[in-house]
OpenMM code with the backbone's topology and positions (N, CA, C; nanometers):
from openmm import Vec3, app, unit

residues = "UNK UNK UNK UNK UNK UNK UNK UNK UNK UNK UNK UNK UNK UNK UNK UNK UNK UNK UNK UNK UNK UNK UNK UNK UNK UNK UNK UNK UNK UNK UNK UNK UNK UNK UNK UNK UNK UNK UNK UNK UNK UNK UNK UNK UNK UNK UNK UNK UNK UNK UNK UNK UNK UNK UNK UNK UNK UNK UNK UNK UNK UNK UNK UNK UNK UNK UNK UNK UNK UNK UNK UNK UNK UNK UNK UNK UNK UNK UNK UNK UNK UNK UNK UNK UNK UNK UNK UNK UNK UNK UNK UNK UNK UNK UNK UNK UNK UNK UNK UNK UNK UNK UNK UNK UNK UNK UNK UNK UNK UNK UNK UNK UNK UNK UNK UNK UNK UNK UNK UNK UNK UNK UNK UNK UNK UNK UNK UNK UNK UNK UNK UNK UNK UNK UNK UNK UNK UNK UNK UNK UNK UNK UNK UNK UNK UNK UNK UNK UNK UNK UNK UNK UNK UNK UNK UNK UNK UNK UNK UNK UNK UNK UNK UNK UNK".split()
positions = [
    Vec3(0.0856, -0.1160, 0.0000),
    Vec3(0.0000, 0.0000, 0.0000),
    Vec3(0.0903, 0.1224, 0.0000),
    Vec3(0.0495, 0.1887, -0.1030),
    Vec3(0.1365, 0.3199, -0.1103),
    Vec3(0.0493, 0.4830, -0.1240),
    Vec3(0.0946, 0.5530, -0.0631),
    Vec3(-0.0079, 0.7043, -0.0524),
    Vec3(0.1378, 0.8058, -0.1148),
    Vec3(0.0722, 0.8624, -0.2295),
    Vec3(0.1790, 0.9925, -0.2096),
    Vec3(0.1446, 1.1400, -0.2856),
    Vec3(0.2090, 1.2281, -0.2641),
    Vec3(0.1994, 1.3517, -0.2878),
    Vec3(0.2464, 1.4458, -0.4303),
    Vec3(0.1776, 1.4813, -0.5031),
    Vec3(0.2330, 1.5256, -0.6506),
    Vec3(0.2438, 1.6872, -0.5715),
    Vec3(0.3324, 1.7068, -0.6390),
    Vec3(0.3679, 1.8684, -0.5896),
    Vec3(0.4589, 1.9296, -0.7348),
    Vec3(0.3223, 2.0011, -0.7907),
    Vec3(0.3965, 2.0916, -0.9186),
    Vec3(0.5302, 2.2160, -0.8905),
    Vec3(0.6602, 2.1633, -0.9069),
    Vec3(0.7737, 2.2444, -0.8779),
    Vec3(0.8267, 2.3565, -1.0305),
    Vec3(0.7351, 2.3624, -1.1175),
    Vec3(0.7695, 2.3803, -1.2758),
    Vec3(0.8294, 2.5114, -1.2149),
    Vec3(0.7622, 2.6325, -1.1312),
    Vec3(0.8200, 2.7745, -1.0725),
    Vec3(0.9553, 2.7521, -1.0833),
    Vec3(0.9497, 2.6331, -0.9984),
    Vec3(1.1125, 2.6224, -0.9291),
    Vec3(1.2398, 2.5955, -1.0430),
    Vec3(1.1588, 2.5180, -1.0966),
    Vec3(1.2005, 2.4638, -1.2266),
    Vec3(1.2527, 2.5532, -1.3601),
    Vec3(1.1669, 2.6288, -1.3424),
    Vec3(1.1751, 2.7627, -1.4546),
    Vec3(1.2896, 2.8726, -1.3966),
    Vec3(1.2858, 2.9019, -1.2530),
    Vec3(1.3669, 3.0007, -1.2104),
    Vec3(1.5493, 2.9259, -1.2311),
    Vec3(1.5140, 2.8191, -1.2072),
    Vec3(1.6309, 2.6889, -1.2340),
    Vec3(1.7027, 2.7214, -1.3743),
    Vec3(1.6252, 2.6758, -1.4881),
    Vec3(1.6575, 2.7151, -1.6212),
    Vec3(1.7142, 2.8659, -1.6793),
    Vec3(1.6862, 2.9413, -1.5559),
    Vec3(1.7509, 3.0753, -1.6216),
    Vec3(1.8788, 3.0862, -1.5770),
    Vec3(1.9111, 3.0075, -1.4142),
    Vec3(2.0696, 2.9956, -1.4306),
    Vec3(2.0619, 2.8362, -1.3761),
    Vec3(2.1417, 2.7957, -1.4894),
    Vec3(2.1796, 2.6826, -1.4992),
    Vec3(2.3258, 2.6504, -1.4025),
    Vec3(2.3501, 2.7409, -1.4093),
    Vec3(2.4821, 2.6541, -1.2570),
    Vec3(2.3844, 2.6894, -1.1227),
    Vec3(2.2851, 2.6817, -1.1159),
    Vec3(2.2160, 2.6953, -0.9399),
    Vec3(2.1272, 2.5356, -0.9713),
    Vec3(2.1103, 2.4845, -1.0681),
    Vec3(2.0412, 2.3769, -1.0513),
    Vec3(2.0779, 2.2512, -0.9737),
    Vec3(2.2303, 2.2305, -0.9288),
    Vec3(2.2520, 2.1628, -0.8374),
    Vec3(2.2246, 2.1805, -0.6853),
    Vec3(2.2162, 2.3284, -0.6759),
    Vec3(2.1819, 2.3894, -0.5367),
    Vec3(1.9787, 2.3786, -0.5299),
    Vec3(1.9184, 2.3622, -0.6643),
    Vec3(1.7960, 2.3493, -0.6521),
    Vec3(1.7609, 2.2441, -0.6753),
    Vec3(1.8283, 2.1060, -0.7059),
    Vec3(1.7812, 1.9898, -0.6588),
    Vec3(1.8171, 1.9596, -0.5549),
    Vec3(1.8864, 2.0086, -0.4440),
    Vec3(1.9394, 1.9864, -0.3166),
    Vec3(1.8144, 2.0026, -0.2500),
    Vec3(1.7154, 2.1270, -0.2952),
    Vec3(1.6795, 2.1639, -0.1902),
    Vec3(1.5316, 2.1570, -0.2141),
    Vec3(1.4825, 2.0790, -0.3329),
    Vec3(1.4042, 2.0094, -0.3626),
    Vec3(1.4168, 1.8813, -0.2979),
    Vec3(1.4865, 1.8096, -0.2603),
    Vec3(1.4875, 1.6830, -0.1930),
    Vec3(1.4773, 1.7206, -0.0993),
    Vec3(1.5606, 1.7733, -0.0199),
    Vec3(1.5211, 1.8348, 0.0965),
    Vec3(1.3995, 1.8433, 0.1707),
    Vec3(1.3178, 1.9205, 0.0682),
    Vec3(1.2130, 1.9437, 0.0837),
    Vec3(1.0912, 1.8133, 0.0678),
    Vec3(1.1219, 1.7025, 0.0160),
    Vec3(1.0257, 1.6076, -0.0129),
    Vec3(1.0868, 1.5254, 0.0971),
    Vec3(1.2065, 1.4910, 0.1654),
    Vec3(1.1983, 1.4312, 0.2511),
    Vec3(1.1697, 1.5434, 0.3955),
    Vec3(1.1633, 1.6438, 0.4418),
    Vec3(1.0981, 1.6979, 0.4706),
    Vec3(0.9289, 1.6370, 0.5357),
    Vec3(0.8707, 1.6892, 0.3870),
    Vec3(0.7273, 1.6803, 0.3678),
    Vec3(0.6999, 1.4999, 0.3788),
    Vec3(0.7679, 1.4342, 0.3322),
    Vec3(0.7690, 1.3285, 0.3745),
    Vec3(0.7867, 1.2779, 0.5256),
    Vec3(0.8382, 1.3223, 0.5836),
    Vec3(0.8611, 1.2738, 0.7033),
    Vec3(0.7585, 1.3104, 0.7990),
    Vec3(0.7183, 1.4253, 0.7452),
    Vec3(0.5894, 1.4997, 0.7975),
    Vec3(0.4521, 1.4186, 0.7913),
    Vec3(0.4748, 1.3754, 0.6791),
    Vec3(0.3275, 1.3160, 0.6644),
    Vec3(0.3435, 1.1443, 0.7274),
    Vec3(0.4567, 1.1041, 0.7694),
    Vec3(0.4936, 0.9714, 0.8027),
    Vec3(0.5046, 0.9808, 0.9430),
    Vec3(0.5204, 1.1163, 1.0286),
    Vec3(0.4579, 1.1137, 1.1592),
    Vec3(0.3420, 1.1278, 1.1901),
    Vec3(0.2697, 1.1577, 1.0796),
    Vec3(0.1078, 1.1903, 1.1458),
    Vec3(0.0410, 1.0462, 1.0902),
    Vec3(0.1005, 0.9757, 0.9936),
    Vec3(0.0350, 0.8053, 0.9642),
    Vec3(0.0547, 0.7730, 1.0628),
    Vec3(0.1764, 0.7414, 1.1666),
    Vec3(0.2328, 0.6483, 1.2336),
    Vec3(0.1683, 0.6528, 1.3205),
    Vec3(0.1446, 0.8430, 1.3996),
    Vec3(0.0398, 0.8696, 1.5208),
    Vec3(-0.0912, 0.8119, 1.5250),
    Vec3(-0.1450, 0.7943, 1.3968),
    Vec3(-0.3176, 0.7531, 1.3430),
    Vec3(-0.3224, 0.6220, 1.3386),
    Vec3(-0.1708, 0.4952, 1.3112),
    Vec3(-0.2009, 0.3942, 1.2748),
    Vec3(-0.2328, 0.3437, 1.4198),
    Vec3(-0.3064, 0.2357, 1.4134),
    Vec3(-0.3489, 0.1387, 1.5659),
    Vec3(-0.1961, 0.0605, 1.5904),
    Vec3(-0.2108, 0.0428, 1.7279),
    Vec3(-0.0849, -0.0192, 1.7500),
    Vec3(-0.0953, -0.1733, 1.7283),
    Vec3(-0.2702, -0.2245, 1.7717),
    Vec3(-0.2595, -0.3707, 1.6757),
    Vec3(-0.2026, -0.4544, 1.8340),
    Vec3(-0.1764, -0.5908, 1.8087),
    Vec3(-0.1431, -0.6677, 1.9306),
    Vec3(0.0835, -0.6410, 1.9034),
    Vec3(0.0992, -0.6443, 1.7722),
    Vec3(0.2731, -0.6190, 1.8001),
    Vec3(0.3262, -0.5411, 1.6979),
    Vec3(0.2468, -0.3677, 1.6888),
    Vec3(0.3153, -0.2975, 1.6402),
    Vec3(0.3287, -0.2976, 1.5139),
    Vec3(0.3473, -0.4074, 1.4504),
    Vec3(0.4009, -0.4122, 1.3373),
    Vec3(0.3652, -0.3379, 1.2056),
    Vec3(0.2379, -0.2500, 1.1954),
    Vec3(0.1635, -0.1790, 1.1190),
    Vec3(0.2517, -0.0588, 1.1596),
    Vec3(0.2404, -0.0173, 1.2148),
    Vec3(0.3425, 0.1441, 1.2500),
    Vec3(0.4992, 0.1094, 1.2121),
    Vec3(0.5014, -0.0047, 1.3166),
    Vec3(0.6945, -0.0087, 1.2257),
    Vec3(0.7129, -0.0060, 1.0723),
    Vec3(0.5928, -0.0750, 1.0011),
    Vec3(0.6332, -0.0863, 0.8510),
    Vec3(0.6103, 0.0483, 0.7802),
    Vec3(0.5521, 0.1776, 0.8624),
    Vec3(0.5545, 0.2855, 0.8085),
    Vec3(0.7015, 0.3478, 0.7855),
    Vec3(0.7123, 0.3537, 0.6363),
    Vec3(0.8532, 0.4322, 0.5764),
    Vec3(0.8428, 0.5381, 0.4974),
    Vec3(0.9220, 0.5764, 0.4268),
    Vec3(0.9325, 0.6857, 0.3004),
    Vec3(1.0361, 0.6089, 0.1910),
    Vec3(0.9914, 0.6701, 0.0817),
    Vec3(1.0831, 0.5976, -0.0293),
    Vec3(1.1126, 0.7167, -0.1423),
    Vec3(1.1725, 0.7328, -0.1682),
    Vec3(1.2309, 0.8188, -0.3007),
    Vec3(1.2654, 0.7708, -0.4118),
    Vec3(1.1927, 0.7870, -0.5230),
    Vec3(1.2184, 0.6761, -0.6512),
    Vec3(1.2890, 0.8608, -0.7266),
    Vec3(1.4004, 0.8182, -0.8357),
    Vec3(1.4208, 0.9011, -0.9558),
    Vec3(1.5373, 1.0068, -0.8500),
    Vec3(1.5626, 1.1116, -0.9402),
    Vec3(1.6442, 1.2029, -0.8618),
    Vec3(1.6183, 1.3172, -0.9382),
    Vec3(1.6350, 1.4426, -0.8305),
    Vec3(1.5563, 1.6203, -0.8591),
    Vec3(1.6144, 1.6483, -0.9751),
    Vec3(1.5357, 1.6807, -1.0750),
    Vec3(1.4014, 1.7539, -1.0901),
    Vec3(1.2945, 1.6483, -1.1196),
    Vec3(1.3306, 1.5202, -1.1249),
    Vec3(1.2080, 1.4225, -1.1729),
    Vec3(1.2402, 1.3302, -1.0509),
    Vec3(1.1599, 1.3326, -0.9938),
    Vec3(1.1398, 1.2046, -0.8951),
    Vec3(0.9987, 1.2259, -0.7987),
    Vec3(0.9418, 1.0724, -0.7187),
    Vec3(0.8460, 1.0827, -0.6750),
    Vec3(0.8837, 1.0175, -0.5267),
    Vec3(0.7986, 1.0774, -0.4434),
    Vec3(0.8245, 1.0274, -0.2717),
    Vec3(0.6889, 0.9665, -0.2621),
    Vec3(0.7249, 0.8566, -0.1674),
    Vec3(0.5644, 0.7792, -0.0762),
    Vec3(0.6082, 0.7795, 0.0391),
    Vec3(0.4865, 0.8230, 0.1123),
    Vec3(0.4956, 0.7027, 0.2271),
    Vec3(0.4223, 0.5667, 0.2169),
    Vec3(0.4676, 0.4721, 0.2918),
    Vec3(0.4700, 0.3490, 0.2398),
    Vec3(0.4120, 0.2696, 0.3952),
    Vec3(0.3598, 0.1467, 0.3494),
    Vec3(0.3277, 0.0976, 0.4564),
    Vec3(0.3352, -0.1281, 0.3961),
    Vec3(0.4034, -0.1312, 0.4694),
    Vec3(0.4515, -0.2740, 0.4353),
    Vec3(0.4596, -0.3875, 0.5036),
    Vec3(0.2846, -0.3989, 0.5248),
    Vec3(0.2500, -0.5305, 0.5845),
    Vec3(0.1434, -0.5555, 0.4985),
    Vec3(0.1177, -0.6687, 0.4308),
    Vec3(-0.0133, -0.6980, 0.4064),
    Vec3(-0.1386, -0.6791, 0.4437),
    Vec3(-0.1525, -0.6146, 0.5290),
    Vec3(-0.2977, -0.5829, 0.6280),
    Vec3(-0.3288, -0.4756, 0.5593),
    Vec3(-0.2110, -0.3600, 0.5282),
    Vec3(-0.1863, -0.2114, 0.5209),
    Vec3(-0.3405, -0.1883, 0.4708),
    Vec3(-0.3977, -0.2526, 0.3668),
    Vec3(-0.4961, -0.1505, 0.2962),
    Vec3(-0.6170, -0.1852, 0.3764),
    Vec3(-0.6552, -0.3149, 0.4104),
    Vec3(-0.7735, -0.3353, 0.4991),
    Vec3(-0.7824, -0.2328, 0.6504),
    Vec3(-0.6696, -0.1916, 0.6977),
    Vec3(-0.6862, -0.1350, 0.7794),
    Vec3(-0.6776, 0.0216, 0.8010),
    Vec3(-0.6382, 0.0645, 0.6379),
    Vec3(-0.6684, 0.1562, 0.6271),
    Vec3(-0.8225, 0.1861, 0.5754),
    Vec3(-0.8260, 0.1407, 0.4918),
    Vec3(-1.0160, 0.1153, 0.4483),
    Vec3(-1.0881, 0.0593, 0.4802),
    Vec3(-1.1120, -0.0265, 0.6046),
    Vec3(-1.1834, -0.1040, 0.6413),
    Vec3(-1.1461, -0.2430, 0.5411),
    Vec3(-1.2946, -0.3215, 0.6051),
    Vec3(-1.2919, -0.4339, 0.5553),
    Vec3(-1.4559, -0.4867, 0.5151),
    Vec3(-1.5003, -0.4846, 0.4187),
    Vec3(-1.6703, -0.5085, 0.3847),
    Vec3(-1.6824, -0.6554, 0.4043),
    Vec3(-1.7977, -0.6387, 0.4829),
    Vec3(-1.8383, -0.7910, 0.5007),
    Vec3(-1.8648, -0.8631, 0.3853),
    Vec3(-1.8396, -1.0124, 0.4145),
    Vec3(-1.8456, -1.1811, 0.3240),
    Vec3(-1.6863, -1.2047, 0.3178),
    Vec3(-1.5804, -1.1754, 0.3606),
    Vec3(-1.4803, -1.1885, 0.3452),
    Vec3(-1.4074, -1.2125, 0.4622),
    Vec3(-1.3612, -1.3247, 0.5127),
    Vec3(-1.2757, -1.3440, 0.6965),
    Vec3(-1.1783, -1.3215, 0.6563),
    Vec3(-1.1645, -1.2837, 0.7736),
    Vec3(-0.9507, -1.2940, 0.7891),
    Vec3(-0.9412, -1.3500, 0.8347),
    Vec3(-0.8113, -1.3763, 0.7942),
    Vec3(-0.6829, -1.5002, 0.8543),
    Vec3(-0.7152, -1.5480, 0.9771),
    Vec3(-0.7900, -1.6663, 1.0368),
    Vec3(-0.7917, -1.6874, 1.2047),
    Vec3(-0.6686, -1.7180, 1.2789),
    Vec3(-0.5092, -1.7693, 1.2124),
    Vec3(-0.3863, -1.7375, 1.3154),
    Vec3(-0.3918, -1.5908, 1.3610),
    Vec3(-0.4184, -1.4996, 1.2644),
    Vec3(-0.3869, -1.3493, 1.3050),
    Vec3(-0.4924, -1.3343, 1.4127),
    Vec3(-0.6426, -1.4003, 1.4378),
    Vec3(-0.7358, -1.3604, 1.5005),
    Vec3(-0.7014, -1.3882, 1.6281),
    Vec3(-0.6109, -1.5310, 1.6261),
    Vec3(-0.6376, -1.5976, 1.7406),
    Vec3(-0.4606, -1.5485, 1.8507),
    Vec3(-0.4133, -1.5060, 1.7476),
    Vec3(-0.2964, -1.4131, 1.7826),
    Vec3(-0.3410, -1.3056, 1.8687),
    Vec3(-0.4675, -1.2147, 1.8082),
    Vec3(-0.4956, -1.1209, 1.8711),
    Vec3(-0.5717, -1.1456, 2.0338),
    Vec3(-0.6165, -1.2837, 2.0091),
    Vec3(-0.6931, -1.3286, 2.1360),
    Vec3(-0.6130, -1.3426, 2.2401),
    Vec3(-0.5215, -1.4384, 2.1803),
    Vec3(-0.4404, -1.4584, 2.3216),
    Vec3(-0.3575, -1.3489, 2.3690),
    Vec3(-0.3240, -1.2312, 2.3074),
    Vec3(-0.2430, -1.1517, 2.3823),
    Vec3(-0.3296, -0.9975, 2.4124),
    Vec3(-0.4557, -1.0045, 2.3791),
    Vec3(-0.5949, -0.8963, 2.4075),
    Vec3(-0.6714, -0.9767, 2.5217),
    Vec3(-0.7091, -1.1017, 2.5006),
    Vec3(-0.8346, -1.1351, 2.5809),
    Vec3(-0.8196, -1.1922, 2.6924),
    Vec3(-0.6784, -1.2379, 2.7462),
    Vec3(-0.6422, -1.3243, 2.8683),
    Vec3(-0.7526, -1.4266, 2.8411),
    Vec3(-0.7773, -1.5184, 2.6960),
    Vec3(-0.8788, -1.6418, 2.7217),
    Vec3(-0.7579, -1.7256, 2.7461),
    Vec3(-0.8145, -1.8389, 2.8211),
    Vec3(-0.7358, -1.9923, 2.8408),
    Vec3(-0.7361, -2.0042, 2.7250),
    Vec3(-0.6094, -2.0987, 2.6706),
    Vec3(-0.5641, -2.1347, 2.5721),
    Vec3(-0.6528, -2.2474, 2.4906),
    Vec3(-0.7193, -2.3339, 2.5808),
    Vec3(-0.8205, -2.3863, 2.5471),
    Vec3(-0.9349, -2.3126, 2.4074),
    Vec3(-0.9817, -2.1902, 2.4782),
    Vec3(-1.0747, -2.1750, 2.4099),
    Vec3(-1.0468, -2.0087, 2.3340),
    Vec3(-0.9385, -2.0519, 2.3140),
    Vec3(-0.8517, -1.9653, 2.1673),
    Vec3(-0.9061, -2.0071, 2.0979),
    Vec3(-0.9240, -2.0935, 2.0100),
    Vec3(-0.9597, -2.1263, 1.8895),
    Vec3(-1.0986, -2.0677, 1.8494),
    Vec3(-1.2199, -2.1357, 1.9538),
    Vec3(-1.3155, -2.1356, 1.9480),
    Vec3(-1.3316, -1.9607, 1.9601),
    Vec3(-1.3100, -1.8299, 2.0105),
    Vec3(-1.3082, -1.7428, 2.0087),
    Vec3(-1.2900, -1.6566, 1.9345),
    Vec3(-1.1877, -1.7136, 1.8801),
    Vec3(-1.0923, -1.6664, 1.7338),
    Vec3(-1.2051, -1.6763, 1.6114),
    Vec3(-1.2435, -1.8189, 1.6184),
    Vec3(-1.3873, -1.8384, 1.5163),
    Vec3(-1.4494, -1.7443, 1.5578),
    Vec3(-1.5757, -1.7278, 1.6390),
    Vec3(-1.6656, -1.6190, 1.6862),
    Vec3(-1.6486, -1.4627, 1.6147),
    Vec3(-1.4987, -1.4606, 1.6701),
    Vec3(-1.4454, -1.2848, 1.6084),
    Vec3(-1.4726, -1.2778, 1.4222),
    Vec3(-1.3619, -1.4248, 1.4048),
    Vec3(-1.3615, -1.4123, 1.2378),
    Vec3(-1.4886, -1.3996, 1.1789),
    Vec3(-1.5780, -1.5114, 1.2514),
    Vec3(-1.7245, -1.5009, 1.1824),
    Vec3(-1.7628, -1.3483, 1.1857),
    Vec3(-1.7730, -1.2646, 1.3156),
    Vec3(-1.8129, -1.1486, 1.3126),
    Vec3(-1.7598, -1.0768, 1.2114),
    Vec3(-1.6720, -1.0802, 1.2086),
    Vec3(-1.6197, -0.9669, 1.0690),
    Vec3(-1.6351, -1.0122, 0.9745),
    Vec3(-1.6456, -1.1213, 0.9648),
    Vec3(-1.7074, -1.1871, 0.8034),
    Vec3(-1.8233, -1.1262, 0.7376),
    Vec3(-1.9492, -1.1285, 0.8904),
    Vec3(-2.0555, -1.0720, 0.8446),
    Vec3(-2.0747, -0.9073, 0.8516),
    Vec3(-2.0078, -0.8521, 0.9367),
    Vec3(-2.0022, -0.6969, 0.9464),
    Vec3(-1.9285, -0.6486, 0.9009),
    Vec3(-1.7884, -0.7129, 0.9071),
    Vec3(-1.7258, -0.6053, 0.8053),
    Vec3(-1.6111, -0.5272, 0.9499),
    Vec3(-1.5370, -0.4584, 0.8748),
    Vec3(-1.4811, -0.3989, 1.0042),
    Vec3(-1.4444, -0.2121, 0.9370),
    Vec3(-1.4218, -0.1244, 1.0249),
    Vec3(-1.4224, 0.0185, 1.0060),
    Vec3(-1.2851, 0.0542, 0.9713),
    Vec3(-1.2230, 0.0857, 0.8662),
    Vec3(-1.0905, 0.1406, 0.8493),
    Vec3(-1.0195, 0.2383, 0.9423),
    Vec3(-0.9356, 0.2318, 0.9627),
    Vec3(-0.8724, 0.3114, 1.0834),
    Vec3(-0.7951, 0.4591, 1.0098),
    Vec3(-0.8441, 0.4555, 0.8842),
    Vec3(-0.8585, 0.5873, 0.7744),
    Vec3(-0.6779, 0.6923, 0.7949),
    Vec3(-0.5903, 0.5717, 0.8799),
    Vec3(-0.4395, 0.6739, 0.9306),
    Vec3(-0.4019, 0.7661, 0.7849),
    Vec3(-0.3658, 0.7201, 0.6771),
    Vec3(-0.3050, 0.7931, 0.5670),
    Vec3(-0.4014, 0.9504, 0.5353),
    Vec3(-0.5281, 0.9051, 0.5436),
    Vec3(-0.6316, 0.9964, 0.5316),
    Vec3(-0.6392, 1.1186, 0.6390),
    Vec3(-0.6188, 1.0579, 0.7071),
    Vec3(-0.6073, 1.1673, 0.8389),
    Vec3(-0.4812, 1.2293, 0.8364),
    Vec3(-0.3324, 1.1635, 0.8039),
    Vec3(-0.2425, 1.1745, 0.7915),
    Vec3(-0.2128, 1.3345, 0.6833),
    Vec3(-0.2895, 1.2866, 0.5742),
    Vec3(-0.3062, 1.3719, 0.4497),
    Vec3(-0.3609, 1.5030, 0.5098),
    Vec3(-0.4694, 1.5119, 0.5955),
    Vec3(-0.5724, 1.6358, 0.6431),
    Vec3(-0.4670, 1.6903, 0.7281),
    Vec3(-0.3538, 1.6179, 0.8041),
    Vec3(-0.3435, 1.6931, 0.9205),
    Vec3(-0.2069, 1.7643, 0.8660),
    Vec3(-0.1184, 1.6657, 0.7507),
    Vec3(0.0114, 1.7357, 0.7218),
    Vec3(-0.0362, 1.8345, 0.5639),
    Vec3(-0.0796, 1.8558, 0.5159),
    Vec3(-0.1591, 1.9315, 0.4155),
    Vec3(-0.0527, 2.0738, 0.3895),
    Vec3(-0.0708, 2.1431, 0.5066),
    Vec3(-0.0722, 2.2731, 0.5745),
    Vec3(0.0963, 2.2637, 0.5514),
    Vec3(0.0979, 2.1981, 0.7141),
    Vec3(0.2834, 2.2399, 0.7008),
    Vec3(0.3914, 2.1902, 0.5736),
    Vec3(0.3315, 2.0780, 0.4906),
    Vec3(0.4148, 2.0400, 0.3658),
    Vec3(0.3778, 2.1169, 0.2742),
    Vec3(0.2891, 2.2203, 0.2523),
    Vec3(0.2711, 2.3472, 0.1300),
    Vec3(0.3445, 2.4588, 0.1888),
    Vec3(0.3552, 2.4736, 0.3534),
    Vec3(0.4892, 2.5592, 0.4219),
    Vec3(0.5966, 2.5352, 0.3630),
    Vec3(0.6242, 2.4041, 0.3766),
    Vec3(0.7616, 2.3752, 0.3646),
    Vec3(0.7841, 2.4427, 0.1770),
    Vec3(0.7145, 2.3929, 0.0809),
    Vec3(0.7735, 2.3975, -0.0802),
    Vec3(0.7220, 2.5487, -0.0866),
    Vec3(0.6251, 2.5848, -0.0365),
    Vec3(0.6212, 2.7461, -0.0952),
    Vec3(0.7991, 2.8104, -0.0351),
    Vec3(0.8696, 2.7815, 0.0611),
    Vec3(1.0065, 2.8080, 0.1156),
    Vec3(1.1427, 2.8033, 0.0211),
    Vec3(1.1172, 2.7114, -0.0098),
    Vec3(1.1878, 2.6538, -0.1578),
    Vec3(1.2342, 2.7621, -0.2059),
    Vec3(1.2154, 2.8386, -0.3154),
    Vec3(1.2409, 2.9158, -0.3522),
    Vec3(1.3008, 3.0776, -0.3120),
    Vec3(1.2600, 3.0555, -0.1778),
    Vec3(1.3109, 3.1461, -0.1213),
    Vec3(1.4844, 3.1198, -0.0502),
    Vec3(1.4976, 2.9952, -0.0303),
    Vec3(1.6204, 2.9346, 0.0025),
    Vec3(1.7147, 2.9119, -0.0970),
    Vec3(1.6405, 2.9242, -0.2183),
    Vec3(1.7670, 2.8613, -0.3223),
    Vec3(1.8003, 3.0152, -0.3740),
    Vec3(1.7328, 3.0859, -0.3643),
    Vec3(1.7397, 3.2469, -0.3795),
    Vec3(1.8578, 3.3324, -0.3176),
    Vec3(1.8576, 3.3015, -0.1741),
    Vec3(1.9068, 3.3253, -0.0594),
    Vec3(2.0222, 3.2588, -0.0781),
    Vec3(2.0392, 3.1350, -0.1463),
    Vec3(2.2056, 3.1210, -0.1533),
    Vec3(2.3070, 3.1665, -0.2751),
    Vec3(2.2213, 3.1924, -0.3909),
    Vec3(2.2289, 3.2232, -0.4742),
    Vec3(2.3133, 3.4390, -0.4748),
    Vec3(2.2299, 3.4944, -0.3863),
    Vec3(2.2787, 3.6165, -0.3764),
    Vec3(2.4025, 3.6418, -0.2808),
] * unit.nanometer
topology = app.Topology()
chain = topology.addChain("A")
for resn in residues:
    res = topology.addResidue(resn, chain)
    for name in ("N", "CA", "C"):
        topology.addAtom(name, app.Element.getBySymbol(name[0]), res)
């Protein structure tokens, strides 16, 4: 599951083309700026994601940088198989996995080990038929870093300016 951000830099790009020896100082600070904005938006997933019975949904939250400035694209990334069900929910007629269920039992429900199994069924059936509510982190993630990652690139230009004189 991957979420990411298009951010039109052509301004930057154009002020770039009129001097061509600053374009190394303006892909500097174009990356900069996407890992930045990236990192930004990969603390507010991580805050939103559920911690789950061992974490492992938040740890697999990363950033990735494909290509290099002036053409390249950033994600944040999320790299567990669950990633999209638990970001979007899950519509009922469809179970999950009962090791993962019964994983969650024994270290959520203090049941005797005995009647793990049988519990684990109960849950799976339930979500089979209801369905379960997405925990919407990237989405929220997106609303809450919005703001300060259009801070950060409207800056841009003012920094590569500033070294430039």
């Amino acid at each position: 599951m991957a979420f990411d951000i298009t951010v039109d830099v052509s301004e930057i790009l154009a002020f770039a083309a009129e001097l061509t020896s600053a374009q190394p100082l303006v892909n500097a600070e174009v990356l900069d700026a996407m890992d930045a904005s990236l990192n930004i938006w990969k603390q507010f997933a991580v805050a939103e994601t559920p911690v789950g019975v061992t974490g492992d949904a938040r740890r697999s939250i990363d950033n990735v940088i494909h290509g290099q400035p002036p053409i390249f694209r950033g994600e944040t990334v999320m790299g567990v198989l669950y990633g999209l069900p638990l970001e979007r929910g899950r519509k009922p007629g469809k179970w999950p996995p009962r090791d993962a269920i019964a994983l969650w039992v024994r270290r959520k429900l203090s049941v005797p080990e005995k009647e793990v199994d049988s519990v684990a069924f109960l849950i799976q059936r339930a979500i089979g038929q209801r369905g379960t509510k997405g925990a919407a982190m990237f989405y929220k993630a997106s609303e809450r870093g919005a703001l300060p990652i259009m801070r950060i690139w409207e800056e841009v230009p003012g920094r590569v300016l500033a070294q430039l004189i």
